[in-house]
C-alpha positions as CSV (number, residue, x, y, z in Angstrom):
1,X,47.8,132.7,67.4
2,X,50.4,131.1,65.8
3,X,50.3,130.5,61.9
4,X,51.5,128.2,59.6
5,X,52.2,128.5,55.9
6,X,51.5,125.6,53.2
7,X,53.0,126.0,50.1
8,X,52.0,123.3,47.2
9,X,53.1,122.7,43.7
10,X,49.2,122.4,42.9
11,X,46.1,124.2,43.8
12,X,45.2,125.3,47.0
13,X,43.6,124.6,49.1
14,X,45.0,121.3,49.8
15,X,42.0,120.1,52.2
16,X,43.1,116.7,51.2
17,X,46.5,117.4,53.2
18,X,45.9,119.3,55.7
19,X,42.8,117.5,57.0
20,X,45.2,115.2,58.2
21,X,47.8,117.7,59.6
22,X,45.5,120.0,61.3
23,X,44.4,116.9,64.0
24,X,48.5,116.7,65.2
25,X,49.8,120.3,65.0
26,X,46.4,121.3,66.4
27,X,43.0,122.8,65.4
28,X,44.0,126.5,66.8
29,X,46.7,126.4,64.7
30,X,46.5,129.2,61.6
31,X,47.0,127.7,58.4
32,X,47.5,130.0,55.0
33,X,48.0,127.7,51.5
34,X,49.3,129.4,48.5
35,X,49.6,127.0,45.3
36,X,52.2,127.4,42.3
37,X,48.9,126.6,40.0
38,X,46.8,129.3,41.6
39,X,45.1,131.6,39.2
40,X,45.9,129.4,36.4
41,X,44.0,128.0,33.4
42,X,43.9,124.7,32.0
43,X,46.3,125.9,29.0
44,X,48.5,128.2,31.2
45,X,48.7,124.6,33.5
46,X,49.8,122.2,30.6
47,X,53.1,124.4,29.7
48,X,54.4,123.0,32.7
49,X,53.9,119.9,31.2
50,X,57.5,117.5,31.7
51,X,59.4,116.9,28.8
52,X,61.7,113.6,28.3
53,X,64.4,113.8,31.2
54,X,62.4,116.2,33.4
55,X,62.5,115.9,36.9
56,X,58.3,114.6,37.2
57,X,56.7,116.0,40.2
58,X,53.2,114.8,40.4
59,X,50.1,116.5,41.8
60,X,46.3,117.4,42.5
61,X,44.3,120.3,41.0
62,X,41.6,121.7,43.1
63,X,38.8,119.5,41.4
64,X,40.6,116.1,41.9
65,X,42.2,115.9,38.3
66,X,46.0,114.6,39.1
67,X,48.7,116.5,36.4
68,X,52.6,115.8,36.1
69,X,55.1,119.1,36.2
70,X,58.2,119.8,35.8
71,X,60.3,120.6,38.8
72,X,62.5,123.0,36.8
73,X,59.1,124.8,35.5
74,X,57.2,125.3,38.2
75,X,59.8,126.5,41.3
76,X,59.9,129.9,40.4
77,X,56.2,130.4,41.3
78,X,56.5,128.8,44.0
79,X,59.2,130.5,45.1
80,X,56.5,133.7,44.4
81,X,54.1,131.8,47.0
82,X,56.8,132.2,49.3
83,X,56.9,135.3,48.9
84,X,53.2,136.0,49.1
85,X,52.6,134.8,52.5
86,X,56.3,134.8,54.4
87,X,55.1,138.0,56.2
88,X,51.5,136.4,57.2
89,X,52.9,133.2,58.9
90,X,55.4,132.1,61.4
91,X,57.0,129.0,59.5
92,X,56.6,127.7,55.7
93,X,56.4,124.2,55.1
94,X,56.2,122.6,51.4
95,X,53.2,120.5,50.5
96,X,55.6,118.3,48.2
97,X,58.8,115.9,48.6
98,X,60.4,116.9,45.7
99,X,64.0,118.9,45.7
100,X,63.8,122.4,45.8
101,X,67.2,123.9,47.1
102,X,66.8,127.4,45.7
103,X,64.0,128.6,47.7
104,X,64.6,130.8,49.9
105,X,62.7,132.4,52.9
106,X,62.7,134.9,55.8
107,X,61.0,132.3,58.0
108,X,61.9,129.0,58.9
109,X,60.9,126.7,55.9
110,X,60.3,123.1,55.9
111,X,61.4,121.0,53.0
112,X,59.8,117.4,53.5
113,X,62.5,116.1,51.1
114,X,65.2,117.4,53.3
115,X,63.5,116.0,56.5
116,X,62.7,112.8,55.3
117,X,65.8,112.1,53.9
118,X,67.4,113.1,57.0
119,X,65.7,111.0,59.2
120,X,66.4,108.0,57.2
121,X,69.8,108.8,57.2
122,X,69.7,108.9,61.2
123,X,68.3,104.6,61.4
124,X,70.7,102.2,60.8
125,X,70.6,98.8,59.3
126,X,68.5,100.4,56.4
127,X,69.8,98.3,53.4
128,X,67.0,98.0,51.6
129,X,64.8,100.5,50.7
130,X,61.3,100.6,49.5
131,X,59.9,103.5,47.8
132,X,56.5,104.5,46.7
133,X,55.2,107.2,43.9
134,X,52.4,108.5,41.9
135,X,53.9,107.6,38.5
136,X,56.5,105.1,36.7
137,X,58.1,108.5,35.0
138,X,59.8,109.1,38.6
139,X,61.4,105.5,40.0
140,X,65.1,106.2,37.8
141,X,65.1,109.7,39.8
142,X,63.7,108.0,43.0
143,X,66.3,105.1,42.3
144,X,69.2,107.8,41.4
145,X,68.3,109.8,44.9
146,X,67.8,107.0,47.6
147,X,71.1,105.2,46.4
148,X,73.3,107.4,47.5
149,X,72.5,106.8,51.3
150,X,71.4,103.0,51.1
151,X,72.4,100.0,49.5
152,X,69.5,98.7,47.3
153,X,66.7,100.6,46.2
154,X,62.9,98.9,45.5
155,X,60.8,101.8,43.7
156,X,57.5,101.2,42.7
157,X,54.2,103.1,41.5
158,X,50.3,103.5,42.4
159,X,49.1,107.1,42.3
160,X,47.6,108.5,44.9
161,X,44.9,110.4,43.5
162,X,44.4,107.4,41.0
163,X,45.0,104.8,42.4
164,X,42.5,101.9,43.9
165,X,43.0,99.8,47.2
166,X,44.0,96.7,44.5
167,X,46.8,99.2,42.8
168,X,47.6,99.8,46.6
169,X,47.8,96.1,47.7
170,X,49.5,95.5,44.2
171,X,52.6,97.6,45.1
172,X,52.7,96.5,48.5
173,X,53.4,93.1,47.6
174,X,56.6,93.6,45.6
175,X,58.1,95.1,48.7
176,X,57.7,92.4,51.2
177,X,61.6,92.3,51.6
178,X,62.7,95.4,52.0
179,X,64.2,97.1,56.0
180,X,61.6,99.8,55.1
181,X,58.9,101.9,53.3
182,X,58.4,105.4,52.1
183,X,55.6,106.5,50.5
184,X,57.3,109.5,48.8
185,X,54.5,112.0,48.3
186,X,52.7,114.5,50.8
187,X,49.3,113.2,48.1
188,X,49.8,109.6,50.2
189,X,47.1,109.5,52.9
190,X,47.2,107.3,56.6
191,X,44.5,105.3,55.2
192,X,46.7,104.5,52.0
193,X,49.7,104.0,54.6
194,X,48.0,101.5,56.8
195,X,46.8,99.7,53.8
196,X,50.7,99.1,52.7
197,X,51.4,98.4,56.6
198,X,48.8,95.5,56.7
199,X,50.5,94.1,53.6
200,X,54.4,94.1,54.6
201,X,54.4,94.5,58.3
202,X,57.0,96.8,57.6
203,X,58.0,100.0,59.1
204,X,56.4,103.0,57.0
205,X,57.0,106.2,56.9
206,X,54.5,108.9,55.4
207,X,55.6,112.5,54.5
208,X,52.8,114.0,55.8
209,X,52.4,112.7,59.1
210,X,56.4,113.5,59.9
211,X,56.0,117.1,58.8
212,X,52.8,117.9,61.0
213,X,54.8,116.3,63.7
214,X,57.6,118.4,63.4
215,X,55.6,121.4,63.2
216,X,53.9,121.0,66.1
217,X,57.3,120.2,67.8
218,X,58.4,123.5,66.1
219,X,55.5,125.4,67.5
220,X,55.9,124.6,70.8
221,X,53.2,122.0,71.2
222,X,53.1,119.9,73.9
């Protein structure tokens, strides 16, 4: 049986993602989660905490709560998760958008920001790009990252662990103008995707859905 390794800069297990992954890369599929948080208390979790100028990653602990991080913090355990399960699994995928060019694996690891970002480079006529995420601390990065491959950049915020069908509608509407939408988070749902479709009438594109597409394609699903 093939297997499949998630690795998240939260708690696992990640039901909330891979409830919606498992239907396209396939129900016989094996999955094993490791999370950065894993094992953690509440105290041990806040020193990750960002400080001013951090780069913000935002997530979901096992219970619901949604915390902030910093990037620089938190990537050397997951780079330990990696490590953990590499010799269990056949491919590692990353349960988060953020950059993490350090890592390192023996198998074939999937870096959503690295995927996504590729295939928007690959469409043209993409001058103006909207962006979605979990909290205001992250649209200068956002802003900063998505410029250097497209003209303008529309960044706005509704978490998705937070946020209400309203906040959702809300956000949607200030990017009624824009070539496209991402909604730059694996936390962002189908539900939350067709919600900002309905809205804009836009093309969307949602992390989570490319990744399980390109694992199936990796695994040799038909």
């Amino acid at each position: 049986m093939v297997s499949v390794g998630f690795v998240t800069i939260g708690e696992s297990p990640r039901d909330d993602i891979t409830s919606e992954i498992k239907p396209i890369i396939g129900y016989d599929v094996g999955i094993t989660e490791c999370g950065a948080l894993d094992g953690l208390s509440r105290e041990d979790i806040a020193s990750f905490i960002p400080k001013p100028g951090d780069y913000v990653l935002v997530t979901r602990l096992r219970n619901g709560t949604q915390v902030k991080l910093s990037r620089d913090l938190i990537v050397d355990r997951m780079q330990q998760c990696i490590n953990k399960i590499e010799d269990k699994v056949d491919l590692i995928a990353l349960l988060c958008t953020g950059d993490f060019p350090e890592l390192r694996s023996r198998r074939l690891l999937i870096e959503p920001s690295n995927l996504v970002m590729n295939v928007i480079k690959s469409i043209s006529n993409v001058n103006r790009l909207g962006i979605i995420v979990h909290d205001p601390d992250q649209i200068n990065l956002e802003v900063n990252r998505w410029s250097k491959i497209v003209n303008e950049v529309i960044v706005t915020a509704v978490s998705a662990y937070r946020g209400s069908t309203d906040d959702f509608v809300k956000v949607a509407n200030k990017l009624l103008d824009v070539d496209l939408i991402i909604l730059d988070s694996l936390g962002y749902t189908i539900g939350m995707k067709e919600i900002v479709r309905k809205i804009t009438n836009r093309p969307i594109m949602l992390p989570r859905t490319v990744l399980a597409r390109t694992i199936r394609e990796l695994i040799g699903k038909d």
